[in-house]
C-alpha positions in Angstrom: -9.1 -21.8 -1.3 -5.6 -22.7 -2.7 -3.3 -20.1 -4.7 -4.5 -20.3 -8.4 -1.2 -20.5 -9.3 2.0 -18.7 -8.1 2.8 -15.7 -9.9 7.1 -16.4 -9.8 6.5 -19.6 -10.6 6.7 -19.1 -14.7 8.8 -16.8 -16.7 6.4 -14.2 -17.3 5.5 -13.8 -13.8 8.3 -14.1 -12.4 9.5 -11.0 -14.9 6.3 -8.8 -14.0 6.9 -9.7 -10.2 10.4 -8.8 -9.9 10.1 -5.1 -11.8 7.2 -4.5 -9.7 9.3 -5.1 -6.9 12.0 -3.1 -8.3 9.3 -0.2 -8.5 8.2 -0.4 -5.0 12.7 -0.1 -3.7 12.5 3.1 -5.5 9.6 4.4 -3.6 11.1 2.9 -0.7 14.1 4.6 -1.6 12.4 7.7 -1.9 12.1 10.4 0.9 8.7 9.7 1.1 8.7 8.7 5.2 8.5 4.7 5.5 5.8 5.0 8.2 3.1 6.7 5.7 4.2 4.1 2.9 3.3 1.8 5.4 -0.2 2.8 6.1 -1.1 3.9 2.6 -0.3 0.2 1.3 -2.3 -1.2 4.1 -4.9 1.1 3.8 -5.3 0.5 0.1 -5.2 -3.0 0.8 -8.1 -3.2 3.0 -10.5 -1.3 1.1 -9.2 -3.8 -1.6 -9.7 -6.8 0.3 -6.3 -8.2 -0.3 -5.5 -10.3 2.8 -2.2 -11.2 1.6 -1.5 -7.3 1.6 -2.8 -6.3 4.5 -0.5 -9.6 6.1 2.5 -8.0 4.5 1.8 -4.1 5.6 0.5 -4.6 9.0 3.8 -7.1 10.1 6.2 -4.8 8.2 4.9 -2.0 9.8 4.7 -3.9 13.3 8.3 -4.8 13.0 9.2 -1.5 12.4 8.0 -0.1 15.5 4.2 1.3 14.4 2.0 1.4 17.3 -0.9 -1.5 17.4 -3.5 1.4 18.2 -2.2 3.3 14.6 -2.7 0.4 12.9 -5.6 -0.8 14.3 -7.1 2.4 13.4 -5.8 2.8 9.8 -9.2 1.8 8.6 -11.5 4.5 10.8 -8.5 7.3 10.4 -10.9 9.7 9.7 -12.1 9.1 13.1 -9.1 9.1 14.9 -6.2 11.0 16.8 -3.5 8.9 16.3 -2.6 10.4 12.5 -0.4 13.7 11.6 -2.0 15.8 9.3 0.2 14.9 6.6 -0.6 11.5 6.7 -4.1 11.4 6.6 -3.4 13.7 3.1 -1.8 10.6 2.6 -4.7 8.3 3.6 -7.2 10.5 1.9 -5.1 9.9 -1.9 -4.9 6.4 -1.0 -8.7 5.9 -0.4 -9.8 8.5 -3.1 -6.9 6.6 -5.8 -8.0 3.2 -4.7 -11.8 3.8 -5.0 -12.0 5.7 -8.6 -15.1 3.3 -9.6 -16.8 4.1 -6.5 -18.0 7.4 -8.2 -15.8 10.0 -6.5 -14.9 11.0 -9.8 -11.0 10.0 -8.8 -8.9 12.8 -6.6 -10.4 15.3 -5.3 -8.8 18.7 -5.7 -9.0 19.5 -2.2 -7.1 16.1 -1.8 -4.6 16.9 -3.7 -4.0 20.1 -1.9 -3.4 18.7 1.1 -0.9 16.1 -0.5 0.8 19.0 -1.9 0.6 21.2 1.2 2.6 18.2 3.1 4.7 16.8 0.5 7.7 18.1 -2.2 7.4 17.2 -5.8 9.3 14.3 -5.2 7.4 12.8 -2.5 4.5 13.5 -4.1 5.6 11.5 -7.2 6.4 8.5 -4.9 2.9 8.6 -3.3 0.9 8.4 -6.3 2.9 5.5 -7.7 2.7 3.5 -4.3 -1.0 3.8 -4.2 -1.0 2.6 -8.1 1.6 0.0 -7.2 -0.1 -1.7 -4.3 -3.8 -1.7 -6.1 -2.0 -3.4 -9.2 -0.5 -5.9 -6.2 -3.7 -6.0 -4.8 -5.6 -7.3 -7.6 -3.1 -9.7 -8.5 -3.4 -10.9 -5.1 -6.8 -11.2 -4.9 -7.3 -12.3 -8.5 -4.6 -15.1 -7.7 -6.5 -16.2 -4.4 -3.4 -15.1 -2.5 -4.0 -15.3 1.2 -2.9 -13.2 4.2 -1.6 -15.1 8.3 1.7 -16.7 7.1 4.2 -14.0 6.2 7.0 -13.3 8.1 8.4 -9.5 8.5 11.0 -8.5 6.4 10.1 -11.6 3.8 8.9 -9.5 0.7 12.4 -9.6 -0.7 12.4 -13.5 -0.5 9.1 -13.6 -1.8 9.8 -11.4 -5.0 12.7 -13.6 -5.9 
């Protein structure tokens, strides 16, 4: 399956694309540690089915020095070793923010106790607008029939225009 179109191609897209990029430099801006941006992103992006996301996050995260077993295991976290406490809070918002359909009701207060137990205000702030950020990228990258295996690390930039 082709693209159905690309997104920075018109004016309008092109407009929505950039400021959604210039959202996701002030969360990467934020003190918010890269590493767990990382894994939330891909995390959200593979329980969304976005294989253009899960390109970008895994690579990105690859190139900046996360361990193939982490992010091989991103998707079973639960059962794994490899994760701090703090970010499987992390993990835990993205999958309870990402799945709000899914009947959990949204997040969980329990969730949201651990985000706060790990995380400042400001932190916290950039967490819950990365995992609404990447499931708005998400569905435009799914609903766009964008598709993941040809990005390069460090390319986002270049692709946002």
């Amino acid at each position: 399956m082709e693209p159905r179109t690309n997104l920075f191609a018109n004016e309008t897209g092109a407009r929505i694309g950039k400021r959604i990029f210039a959202v996701s430099q002030v969360i990467q801006a934020s003190t918010l540690p890269r590493p767990t941006q990382e894994l939330v992103q891909l995390r959200a992006s593979q329980i969304n089915g976005c294989g253009f996301c899960v390109d970008i996050h895994g690579k990105d995260a690859a190139a900046a020095g996360e361990s193939a077993a982490r992010l091989n295991l991103v998707a079973a976290w639960r059962h794994s070793t490899v994760f701090t406490e703090a970010e499987r809070a992390a993990l835990a918002l993205a999958e309870e923010g990402t799945r709000i359909i899914d009947g959990h009701g949204g997040v969980s207060d329990r969730t949201w106790d651990q985000v706060r137990e790990h995380y400042d205000e400001d932190q916290a702030v950039a967490l819950v607008a990365l995992v609404a950020m990447i499931n708005a990228t998400n569905r435009l990258g799914v609903i766009l029939g964008n598709r993941g295996g040809s990005y390069e690390p460090g390319d986002l930039a270049a692709i946002a225009g």
